[in-house]
N, C-alpha and C positions, 0 to 999 in steps of 0.2 A: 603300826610301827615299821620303817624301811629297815630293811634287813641288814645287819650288819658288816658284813662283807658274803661275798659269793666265791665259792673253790671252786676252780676248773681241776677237773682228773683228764690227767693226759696220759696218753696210753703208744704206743709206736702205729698202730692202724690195721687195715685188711682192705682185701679188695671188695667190690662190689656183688664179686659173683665169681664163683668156681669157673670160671673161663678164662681159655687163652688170653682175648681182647681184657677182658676187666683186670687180669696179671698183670696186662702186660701193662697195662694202666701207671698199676699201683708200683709196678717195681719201679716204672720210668721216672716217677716221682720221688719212690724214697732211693734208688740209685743214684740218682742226680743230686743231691745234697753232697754238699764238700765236707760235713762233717761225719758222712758216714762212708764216704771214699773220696780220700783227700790225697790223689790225683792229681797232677796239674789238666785241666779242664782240657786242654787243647790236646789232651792225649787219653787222656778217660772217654770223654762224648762221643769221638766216634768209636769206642771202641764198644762203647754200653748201648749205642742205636744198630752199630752196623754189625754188628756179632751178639752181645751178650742177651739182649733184648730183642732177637730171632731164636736165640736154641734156649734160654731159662723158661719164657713162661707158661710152652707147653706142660712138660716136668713139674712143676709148680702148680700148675692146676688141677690139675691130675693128684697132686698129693691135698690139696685144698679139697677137694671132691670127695676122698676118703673121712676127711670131717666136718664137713659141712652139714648144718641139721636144717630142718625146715622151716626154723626160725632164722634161719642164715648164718653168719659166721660167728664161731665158738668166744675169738677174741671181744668180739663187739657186744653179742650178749652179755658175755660175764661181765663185761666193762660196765655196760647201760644197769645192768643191775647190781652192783658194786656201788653205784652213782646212787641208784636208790635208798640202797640201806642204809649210805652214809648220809644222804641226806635229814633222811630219819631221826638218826643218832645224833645228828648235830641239832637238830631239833630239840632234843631232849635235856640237852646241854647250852642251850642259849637262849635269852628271852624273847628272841624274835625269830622266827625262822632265817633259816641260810641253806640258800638256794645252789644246789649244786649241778656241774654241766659235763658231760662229757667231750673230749676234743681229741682227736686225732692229727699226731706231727705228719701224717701223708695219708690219704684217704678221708672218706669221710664217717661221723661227722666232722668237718675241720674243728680245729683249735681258732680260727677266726668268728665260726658260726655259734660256736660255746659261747667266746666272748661277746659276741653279738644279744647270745640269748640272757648271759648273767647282766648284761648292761640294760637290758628292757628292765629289769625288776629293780632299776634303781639304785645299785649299789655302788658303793664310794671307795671300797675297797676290795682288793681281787687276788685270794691267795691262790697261786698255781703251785698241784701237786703234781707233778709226774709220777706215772707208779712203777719208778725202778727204784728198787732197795739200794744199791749200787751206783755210787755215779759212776758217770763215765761221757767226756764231750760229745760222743756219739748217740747217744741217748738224751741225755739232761739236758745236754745245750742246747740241742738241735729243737726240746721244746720250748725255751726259752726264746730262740733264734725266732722263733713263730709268734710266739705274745708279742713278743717287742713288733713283728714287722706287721700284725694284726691291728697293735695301740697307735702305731702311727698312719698306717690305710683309716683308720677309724675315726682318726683325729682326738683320741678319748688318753685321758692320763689320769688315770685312779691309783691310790695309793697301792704299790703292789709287794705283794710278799710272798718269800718263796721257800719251799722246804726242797732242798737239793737228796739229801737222800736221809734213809733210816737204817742204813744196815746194820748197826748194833744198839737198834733200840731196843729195849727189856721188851715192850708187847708184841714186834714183830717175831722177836724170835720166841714169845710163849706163844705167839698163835701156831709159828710153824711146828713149835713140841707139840703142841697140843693135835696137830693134824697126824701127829708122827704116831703119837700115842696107845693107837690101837695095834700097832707091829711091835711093840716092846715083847713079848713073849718072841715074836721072832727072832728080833735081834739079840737077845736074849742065849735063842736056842743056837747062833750062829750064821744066821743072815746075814749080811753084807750092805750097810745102808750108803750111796753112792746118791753123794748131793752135785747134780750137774748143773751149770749156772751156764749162759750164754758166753763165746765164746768174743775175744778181743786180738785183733791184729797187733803183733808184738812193738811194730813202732809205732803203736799209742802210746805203748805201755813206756816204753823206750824213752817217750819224749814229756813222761809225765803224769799220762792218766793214771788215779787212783784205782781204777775198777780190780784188776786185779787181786789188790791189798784188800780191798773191802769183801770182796766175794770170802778170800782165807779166811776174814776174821769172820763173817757172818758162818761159814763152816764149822769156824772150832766152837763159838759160843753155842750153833745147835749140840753138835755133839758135845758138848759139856754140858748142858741144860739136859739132856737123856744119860747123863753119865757112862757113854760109852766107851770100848776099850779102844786104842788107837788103832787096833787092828780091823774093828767089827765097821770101821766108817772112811771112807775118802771122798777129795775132791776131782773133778773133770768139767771140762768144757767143751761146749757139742755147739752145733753151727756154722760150723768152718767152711769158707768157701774161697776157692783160689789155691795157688799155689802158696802165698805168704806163708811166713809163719807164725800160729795164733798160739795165744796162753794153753799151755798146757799141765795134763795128760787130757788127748783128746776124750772124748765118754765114750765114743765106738771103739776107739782100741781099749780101754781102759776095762770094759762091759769084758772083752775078747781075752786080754791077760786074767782076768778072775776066773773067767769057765776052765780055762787052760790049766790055773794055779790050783784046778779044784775046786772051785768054790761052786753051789749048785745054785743057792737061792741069793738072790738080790731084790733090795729097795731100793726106787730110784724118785729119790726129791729133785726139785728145781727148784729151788728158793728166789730164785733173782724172777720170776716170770708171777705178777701179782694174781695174774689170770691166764688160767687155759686158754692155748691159740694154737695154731700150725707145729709149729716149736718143741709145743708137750705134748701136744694130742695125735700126730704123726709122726714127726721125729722119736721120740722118746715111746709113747705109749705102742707107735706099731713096728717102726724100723728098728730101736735100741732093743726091744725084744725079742726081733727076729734073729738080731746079730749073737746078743748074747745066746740063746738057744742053741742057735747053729752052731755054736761053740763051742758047744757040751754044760751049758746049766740047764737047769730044768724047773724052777720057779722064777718069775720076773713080775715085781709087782709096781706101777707105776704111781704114785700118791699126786692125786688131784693137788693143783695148784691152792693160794686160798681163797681165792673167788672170791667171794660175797657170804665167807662163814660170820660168824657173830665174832668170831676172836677178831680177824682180820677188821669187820667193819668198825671195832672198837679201838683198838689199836690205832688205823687211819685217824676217827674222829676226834682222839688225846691227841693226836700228833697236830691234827688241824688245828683245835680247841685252844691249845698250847702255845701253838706258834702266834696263832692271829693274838690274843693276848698279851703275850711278850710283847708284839712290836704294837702292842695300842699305850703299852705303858711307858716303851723305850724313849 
């Protein structure tokens, strides 16, 4: 029996290798997209070849180096086996197998080669997931931007469906309670749970983009699924780079006002990061707890992304399950 349709999981990407040259690679690629610095061209490009893309991807590899495992990069693992589970699970759930691909918006494996590999196994329909909870046209679109210029290099037009985001779906956020779970006695006793989501240049937000809005609501729904007090939980956003001004409270000043205000112990979620990558595994798990320490707290505990837990890959597979159904009946 041909497989009913095939999910691409798209993910933002990694470079090849904890080195300058593969940085510098990978930045030149996702720097160069207009929707992730939307620049007029003729004033970004040189300015992203001939300064920015000389002094970033030392610094950047160098923090790439700090997590990088022998299996290679943290993002792409967790992605490739995320891909697994869910493939599994959709198995479980449909009478024929459905074949699932991993793709990367810059780096590899591409998001053309995914599609490349779901179209060998026949299928007629082709749901892409991107794994941001969050839209946002810098993320979301930008995978889209890639399907669409992949289907027409390809010359292939399969029925396509698309899930733009989940941030206040019921399972996403019982996976991320569920991951929160084992700190309830903490929080409990007076911890501080600080959900930090990726950070947005304010004239996205300015001219429209949701991300924002959705990140608060995905915030308040966790912290009312653990019924916490308004005090014991807040929001921040870390990743900021330039001088712009991005969504805030940034999470390194934010980490700094709590040690200051007294506070000793903190939990630190990323809800919007489906999977450990650079992001959470050095920003967050080593430099956000360097900051806050030196700052006078004295516990900092970072909560794994959800990778490839069983709530996550279940959650994903209702959401797929769901979607491709709807539109086979619409």
């Amino acid at each position: 029996m041909p497989a009913p349709y095939g999910v691409l999981v798209a993910n933002l990407g990694t470079p090849d290798a904890p080195t300058t040259p593969a940085v510098r690679r990978f930045l030149a690629e996702f720097l160069s997209d207009p929707r992730v610095v939307g620049l007029p061209r003729l004033v970004w490009l040189p300015l992203l070849h001939g300064v920015i893309l000389r002094i970033r991807p030392p610094r950047s590899a160098r923090a790439y180096r700090e997590i990088w495992t022998e299996s290679g990069s943290p993002l792409l693992l967790n992605t490739l086996a995320l891909c697994r589970a869910l493939e599994e699970q959709l198995a479980a759930l449909s009478p024929a197998p459905v074949p699932v691909a991993a793709g990367m918006t810059y780096g590899k494996p591409s998001i053309a080669a995914a599609i490349t590999t779901l179209r060998s196994q026949g299928i007629r329909r082709l749901l892409v997931l991107p794994l941001y909870p969050q839209y946002s046209a810098t993320t979301t679109v930008s995978v889209h931007d890639r399907v669409e210029a992949a289907l027409r290099q390809q010359g292939w037009q399969p029925d396509l469906l698309r899930i733009d985001e989940y941030h206040a779906d019921e399972g996403y956020i019982a996976a991320l309670a569920e991951s929160l779970a084992g700190r309830i006695a903490d929080l409990a006793a007076g911890a501080h749970l600080l959900l930090s989501f990726h950070g947005l240049p304010l004239r996205y937000v300015d001219a429209g983009d949701p991300y924002g809005g959705q990140c608060q609501t995905t915030a308040r729904l966790i912290a009312a699924r653990l019924a916490l007090a308004p005090d014991h939980w807040s929001i921040a956003f870390q990743s900021r780079v330039g001088g712009a001004r991005w969504l805030q409270p940034y999470t390194e000043q934010r980490l700094q006002a709590l040690a200051r205000a007294g506070q000793r112990r903190v939990i630190v979620c990323c809800p919007g990061f489906a999977a450990d990558c650079l992001e959470t595994l050095e920003e967050i798990a080593i430099r956000a707890r360097a900051t806050f320490l030196a700052a006078g707290g004295e516990f900092f505990e970072y909560v794994p992304a959800l990778n490839d837990s069983p709530s996550h890959v279940a959650c994903l597979a209702r959401l797929v399950a769901a979607h491709a159904a709807a539109e086979r009946t619409a």
